[in-house]
Structures are given as structure tokens and as C-alpha cells.
Backbone bond lengths (Angstrom), bond angles and torsions (degrees), N, CA, C in turn:
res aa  C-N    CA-C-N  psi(-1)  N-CA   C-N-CA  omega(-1)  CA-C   N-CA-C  phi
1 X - - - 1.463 - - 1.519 110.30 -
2 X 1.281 132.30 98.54 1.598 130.18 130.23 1.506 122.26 5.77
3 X 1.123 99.66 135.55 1.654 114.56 -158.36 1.998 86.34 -72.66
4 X 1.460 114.83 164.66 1.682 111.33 163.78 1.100 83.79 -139.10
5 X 1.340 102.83 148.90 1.568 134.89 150.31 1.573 122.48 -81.98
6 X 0.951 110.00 125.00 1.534 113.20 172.59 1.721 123.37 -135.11
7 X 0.971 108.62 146.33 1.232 138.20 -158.08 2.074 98.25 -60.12
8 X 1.167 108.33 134.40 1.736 103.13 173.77 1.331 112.01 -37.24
9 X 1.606 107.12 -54.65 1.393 94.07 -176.85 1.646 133.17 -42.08
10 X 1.805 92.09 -60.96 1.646 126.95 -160.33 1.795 74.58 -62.73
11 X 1.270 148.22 -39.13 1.267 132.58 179.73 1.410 106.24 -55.13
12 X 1.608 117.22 -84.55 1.129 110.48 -161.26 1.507 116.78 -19.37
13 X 1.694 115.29 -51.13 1.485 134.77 -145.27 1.532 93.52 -78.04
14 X 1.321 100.84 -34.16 1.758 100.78 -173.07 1.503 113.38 -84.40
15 X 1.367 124.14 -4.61 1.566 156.35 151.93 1.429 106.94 -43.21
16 X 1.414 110.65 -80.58 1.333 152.50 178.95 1.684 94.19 -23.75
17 X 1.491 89.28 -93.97 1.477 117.91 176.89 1.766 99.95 -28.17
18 X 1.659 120.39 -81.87 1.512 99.84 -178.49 1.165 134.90 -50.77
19 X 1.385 116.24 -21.73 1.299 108.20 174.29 2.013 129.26 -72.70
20 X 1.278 92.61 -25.92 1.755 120.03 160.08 1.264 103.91 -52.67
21 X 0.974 110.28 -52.03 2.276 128.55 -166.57 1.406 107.66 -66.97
22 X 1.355 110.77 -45.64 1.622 129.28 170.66 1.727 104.94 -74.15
23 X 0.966 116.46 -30.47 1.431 93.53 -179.87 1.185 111.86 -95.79
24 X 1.663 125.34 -14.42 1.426 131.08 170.99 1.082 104.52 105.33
25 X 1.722 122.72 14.38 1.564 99.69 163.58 1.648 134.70 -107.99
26 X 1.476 95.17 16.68 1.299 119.46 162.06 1.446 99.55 -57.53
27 X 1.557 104.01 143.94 1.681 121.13 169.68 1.244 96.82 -126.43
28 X 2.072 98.09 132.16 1.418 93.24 138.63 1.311 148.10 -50.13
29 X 1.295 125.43 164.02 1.153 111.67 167.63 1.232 128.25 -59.62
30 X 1.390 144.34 -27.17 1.561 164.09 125.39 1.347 100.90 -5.26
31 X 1.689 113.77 -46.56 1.594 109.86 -174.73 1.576 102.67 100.93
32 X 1.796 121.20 -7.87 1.325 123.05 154.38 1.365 131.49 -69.69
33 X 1.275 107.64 130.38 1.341 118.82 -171.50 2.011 111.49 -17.01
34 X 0.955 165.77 -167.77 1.508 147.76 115.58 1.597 95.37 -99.82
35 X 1.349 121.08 152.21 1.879 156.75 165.37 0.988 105.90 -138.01
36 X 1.402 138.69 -37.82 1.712 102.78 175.02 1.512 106.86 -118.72
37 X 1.358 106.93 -175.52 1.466 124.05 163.49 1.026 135.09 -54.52
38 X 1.916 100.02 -53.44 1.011 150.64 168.80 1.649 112.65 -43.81
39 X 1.763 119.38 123.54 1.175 114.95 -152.22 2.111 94.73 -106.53
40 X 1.365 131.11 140.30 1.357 98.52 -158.60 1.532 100.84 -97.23
């Protein structure tokens, strides 16, 4: 995969978002918890 550039904003938000993901309160779309990266 090719490097992307993103915009300050679309960073912060894409910041945001991993840090939610890392703490585990990201939801799948299913509404199951997410643990990996990894899509099944």
C-alpha cells in the first residue's frame, strides 16, 4: 500500500477514531466489540 496524505483535519479525526479502537470502544459494524485490525 502507497503512503496517503491526509488533510489536518481527516488526521485529527483519523487520530480520534484510533485511539477509540485502541481503547476498545470502537464498534463493529455487527455492534461486536472490535480486537483486531484484522477484518474476518
Amino acid at each position: 500500500m502507497g503512503k496517503i496524505k491526509y488533510s489536518e483535519k481527516a488526521h485529527d479525526k483519523i487520530g480520534k477514531v484510533m485511539h477509540e479502537f485502541k481503547e476498545g470502544k470502537l464498534k463493529s459494524s455487527s455492534g461486536k466489540k472490535v480486537t483486531s485490525r484484522k477484518k474476518p
